[in-house]
N, C-alpha and C positions, 0 to 999 in steps of 0.2 A: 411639353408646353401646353396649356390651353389652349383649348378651340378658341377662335377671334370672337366668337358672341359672346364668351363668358365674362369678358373685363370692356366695361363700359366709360367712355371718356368724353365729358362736357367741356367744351369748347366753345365760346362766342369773342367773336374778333374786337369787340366793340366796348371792351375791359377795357381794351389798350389806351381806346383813345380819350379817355378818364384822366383828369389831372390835377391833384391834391390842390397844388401851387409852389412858386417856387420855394426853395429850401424846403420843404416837406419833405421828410424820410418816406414818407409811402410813396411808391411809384408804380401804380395798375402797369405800365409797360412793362413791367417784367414777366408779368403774363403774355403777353405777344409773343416776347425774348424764349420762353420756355416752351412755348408751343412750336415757333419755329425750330427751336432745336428739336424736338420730340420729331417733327417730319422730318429732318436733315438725315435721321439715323431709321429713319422708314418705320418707326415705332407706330405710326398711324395704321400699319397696312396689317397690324397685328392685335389691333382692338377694335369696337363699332365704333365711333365718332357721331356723336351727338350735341346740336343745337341746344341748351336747355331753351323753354320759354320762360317768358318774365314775371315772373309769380303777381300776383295778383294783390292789392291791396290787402283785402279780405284774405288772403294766404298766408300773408305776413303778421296779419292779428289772430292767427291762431296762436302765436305766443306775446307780440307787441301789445301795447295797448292801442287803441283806435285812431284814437287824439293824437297819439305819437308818429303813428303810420302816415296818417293824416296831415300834419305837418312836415314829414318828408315832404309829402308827394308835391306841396304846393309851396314849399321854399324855394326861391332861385336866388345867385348873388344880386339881382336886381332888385331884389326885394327884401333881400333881410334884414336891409335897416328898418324896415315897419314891424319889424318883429323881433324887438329885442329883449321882452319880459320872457318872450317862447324860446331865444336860442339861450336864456341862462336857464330856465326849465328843463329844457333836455339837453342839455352842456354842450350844445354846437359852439366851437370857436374855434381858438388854435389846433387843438387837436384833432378836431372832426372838423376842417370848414366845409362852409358851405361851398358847391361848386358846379359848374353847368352839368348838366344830365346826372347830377347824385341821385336822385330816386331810381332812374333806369339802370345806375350802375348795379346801385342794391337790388334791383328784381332780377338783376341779370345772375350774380352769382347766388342770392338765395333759389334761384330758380333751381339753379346748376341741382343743388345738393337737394333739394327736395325729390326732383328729380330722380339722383342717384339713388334715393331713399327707395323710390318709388318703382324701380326698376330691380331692387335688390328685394323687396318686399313680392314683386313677381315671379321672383326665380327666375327673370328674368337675361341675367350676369351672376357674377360672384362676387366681383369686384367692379366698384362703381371710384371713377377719380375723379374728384371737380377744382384743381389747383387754384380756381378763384374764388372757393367757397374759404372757410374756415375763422370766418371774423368773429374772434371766441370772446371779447371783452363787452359787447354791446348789453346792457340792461334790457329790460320789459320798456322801461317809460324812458329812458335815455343813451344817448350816443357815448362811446368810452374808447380810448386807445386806438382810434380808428377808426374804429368800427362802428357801424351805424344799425345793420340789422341783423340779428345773430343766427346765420342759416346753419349753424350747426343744434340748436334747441332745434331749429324747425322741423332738420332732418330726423334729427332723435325721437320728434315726436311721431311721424311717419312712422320708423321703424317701431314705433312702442306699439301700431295697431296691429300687427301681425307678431311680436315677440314679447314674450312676458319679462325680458331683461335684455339691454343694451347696456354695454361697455363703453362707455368714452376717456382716449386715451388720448394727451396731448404731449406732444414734444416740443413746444415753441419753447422760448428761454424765457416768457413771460406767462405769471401765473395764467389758468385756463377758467377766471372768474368768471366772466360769465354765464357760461356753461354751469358749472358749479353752483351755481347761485339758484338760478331755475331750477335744479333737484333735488337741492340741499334735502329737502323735507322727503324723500320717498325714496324705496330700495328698488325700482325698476330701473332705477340709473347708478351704474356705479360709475362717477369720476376718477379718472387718475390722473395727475398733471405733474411732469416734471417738470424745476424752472428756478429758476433767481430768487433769491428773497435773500432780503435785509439791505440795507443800507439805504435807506427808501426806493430803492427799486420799485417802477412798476410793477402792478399796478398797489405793491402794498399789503396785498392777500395771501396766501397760500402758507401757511405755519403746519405744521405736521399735524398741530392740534387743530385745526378745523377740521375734523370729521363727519358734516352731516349734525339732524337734528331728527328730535321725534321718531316717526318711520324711515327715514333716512340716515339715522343713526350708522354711524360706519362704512357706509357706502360713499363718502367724499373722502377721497385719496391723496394726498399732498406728498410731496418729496421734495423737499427746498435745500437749495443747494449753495454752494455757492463757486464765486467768478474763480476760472479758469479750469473745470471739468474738463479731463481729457476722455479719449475714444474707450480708454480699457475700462477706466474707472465707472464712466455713465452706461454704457452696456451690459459692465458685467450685473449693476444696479438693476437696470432695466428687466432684463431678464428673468432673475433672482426673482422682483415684483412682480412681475406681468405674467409668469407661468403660474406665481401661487393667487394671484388675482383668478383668475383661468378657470384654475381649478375648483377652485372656493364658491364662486360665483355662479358659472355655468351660464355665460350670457349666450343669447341667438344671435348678435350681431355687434359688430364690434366699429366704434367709428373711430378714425385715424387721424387727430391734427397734424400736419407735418411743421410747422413752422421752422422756418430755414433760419430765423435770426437765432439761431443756440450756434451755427456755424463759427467755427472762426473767423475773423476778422468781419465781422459784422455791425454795421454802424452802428447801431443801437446794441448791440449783444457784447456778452462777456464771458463768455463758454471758449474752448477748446477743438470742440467739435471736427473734423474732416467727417467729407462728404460721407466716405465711407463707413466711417461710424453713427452716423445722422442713417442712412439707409441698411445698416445691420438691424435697426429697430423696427421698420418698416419690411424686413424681411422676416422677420423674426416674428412678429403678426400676422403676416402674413401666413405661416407655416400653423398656425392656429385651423386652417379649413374653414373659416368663420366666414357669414357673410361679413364685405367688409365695407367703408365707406370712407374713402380717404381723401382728403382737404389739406391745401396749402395754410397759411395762416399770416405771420410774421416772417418776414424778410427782407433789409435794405440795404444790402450791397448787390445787385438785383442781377449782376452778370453769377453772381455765384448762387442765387437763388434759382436760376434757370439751371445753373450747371447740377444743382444736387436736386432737383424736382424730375431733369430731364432722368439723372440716376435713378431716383426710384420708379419712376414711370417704368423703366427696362426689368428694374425688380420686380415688381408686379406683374409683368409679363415673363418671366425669368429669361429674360435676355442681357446676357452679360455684353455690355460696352465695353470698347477698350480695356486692357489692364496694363500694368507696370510694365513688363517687358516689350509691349505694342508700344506704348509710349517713349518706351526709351530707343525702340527702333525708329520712330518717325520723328523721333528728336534727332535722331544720328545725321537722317539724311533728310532736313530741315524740312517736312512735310506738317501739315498740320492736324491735329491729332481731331479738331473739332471738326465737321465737314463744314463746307460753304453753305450757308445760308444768310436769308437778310441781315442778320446780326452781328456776322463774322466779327466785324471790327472792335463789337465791348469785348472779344474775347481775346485781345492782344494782349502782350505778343506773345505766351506761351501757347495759345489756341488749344486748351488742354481742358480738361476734366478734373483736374486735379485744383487745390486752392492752396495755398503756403499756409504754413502748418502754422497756430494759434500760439502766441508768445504771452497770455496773460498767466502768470504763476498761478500756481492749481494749489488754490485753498481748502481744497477737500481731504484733510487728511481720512486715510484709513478709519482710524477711533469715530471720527464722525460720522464716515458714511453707513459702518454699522454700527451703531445708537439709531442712525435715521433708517434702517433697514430693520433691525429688531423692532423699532418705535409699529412700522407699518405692517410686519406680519404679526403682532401681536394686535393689531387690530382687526387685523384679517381674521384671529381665532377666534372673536368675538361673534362672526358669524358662524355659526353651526352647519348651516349648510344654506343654500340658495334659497330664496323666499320662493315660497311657492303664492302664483298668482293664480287668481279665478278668471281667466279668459272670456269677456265677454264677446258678443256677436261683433266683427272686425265692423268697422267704419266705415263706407265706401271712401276713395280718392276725392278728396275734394274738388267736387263740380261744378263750373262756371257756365251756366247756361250761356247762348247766343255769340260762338266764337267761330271765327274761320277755323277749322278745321285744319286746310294744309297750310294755313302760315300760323297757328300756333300748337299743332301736336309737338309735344317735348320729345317723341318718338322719331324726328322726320332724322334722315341720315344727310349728311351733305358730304359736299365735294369740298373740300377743305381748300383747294388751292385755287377753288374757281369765288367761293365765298369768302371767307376770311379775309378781314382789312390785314394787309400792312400799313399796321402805324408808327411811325417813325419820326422821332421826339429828337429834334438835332438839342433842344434845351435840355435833354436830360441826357447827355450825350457825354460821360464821366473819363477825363482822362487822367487826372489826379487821383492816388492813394485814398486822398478824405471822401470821394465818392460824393462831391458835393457838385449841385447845378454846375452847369456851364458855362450860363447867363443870370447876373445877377440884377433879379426884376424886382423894384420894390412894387 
């Protein structure tokens, strides 16, 4: 197992208490919900546990535009009726609303991943996790799918001052456009995104044929799929890609969307997915030796989003959680398989790890999935071999003159049980199958 300073884990309790609105599929609580599980199984006692800080305006316009950062920061629900030329300009509404503390939400998880960046680019760890980072849809000038600031560019851009190639691989069940979009044009980033496409599926993007442009040529990866992927089928895919990705490329670091919504039975999602297959991928990156940088993404059935986040977190540490035969013994003598923690009750009544297996028929035949697999390693032979980059003098860490010091080093370590809010959401409080509000608030 790794020594505990090698894998590095960003935490702030203060995700939780972020609230879309009601009937919003996004719910920041299942951050809480994952973290408290992550403690429940002692997983904290076996990584460092870090605060990120809250990045900083000017942080976020290393990739944002100004004007657009800018207008986060000074948007509240109070106020955005005087600003309704600005929310159709950067597409705030139904999808992105507005909502109390959204700017601190965003510095809070871009902070996370810049962070991880920042720490991996030290040599710091090996592995950097920030389950609140990974809002892959946000544009430069606008809000998309969620997402409002894209801390996975930010992070990539970090790792690009100390590596002359970063790998970003996404598993959400939603294409991983905006990422993509920001590197389209250059070979220091190569894209890979598994995910949905066709039937206007979000967000609309990702056809095998976009590959990049110019000096970017080939280096944007697509793999479209479609509803109902099981575990054997998307792994074995997976794999297949990502080893000749690997090889081909030869990246310094490699960043990891995990997005949860590819799971089965996921509100928004149409995959096949079990946990276990969703974290064969995440292990199976992991066994790369690469630095790595791994992010939550997409996920809204949010007890299952804890259950498969809490999974790979033990992956990453190689700590195996329960397995089958454990479970079928504490099912015998009615114990429950999840330990007690504040959340016990979303995880009724099987208190399990496990999620019921995905009932959407699997329209991936065989013939398609290699067409789509010959489509992408014949792209892949397009490059001869790794671009070679002319390394210039590294950048310093970008510097914020005039800060407290011990209430904002991103380094400071905390006591997780003496910090951390329990935030607990009786309105998102889901006892029904549809996974919908509790309370229905217009």
């Amino acid at each position: 197992m790794r020594s505990k300073d090698r894998i590095a884990y960003f935490y702030d309790g203060d995700v939780g208490s972020v609230y879309f609105g009601a009937k919003h599929p996004m719910k920041p609580h299942r951050l809480c919900m994952t973290h408290h599980l992550v403690l429940s199984y002692d997983l904290h006692k076996k990584m460092e546990i870090y605060r990120p800080h809250k990045a900083y305006p000017v942080e976020l316009a290393q990739f944002h535009s100004a004007d657009y950062v800018e207008f986060l920061h000074r948007i509240t629900p109070d106020t955005q009726h005087l600003f309704l030329n600005e929310l159709t300009k950067y597409n705030l509404g139904e999808d992105c609303p507005v909502f109390d503390n959204l700017f601190e939400f965003c510095q809070i998880y871009a902070g996370g991943t810049i962070d991880a960046a920042r720490r991996l680019n030290n040599q710091l760890c090996d592995i950097a996790i920030n389950w609140a980072g990974g809002l892959h849809h946000a544009k430069k000038c606008e809000a998309s799918g969620f997402c409002y600031i894209n801390d996975l560019v930010l992070g990539i851009l970090e790792l690009l001052k100390y590596h002359a190639r970063v790998l970003y691989i996404d598993i959400d069940v939603h294409h991983g456009d905006g990422v993509e979009e920001a590197f389209y044009f250059t070979d220091r980033v190569m894209t890979v995104s598994f995910h949905k496409y066709g039937d206007l599926f979000f967000p609309g993007t990702g056809d095998a044929k976009e590959i990049g442009e110019r000096e970017g040529k080939f280096y944007a990866i697509n793999v479209p799929l479609k509803d109902g992927i099981d575990d054997l089928s998307f792994t074995r895919l997976f794999k297949t890609i990502i080893s000749k990705v690997v090889e081909t490329y030869q990246p310094g670091a490699i960043v990891l969307q995990c997005g949860a919504d590819s799971l089965a039975g996921d509100r928004l999602g149409c995959f096949n997915l079990s946990i276990d297959g969703h974290s064969e991928c995440v292990s199976f990156v992991k066994r790369f030796n690469l630095p790595l940088l791994v992010t939550g993404g997409g996920g809204y059935t949010k007890e299952n989003v804890a259950r498969c986040w809490t999974v790979e977190t033990g992956v990453l540490l190689d700590t195996e959680l329960p397995n089958d035969w454990k479970c079928f013994l504490l099912a015998l003598f009615r114990l429950a398989e999840i330990p007690e923690n504040d959340y016990i009750k979303y995880f009724a009544p099987e208190f399990s790890l496990k999620i019921p297996n995905g009932q959407i028929e699997n329209l991936n035949s065989k013939s398609y999935l290699s067409t789509i697999k010959m489509q992408v390693l014949e792209n892949l032979r397009c490059i001869q071999h790794a671009p070679s980059v002319q390394m210039q003098e590294v950048p310093p860490d970008f510097y914020i003159p005039d800060f407290d010091e011990d209430e904002q080093n991103p380094d400071e370590r905390i006591d997780q049980h003496t910090h951390d809010k329990h935030i607990q959401r009786d309105d998102e409080y889901y006892e029904a199958d549809n996974d919908n509000d509790q309370m229905d608030v217009s």
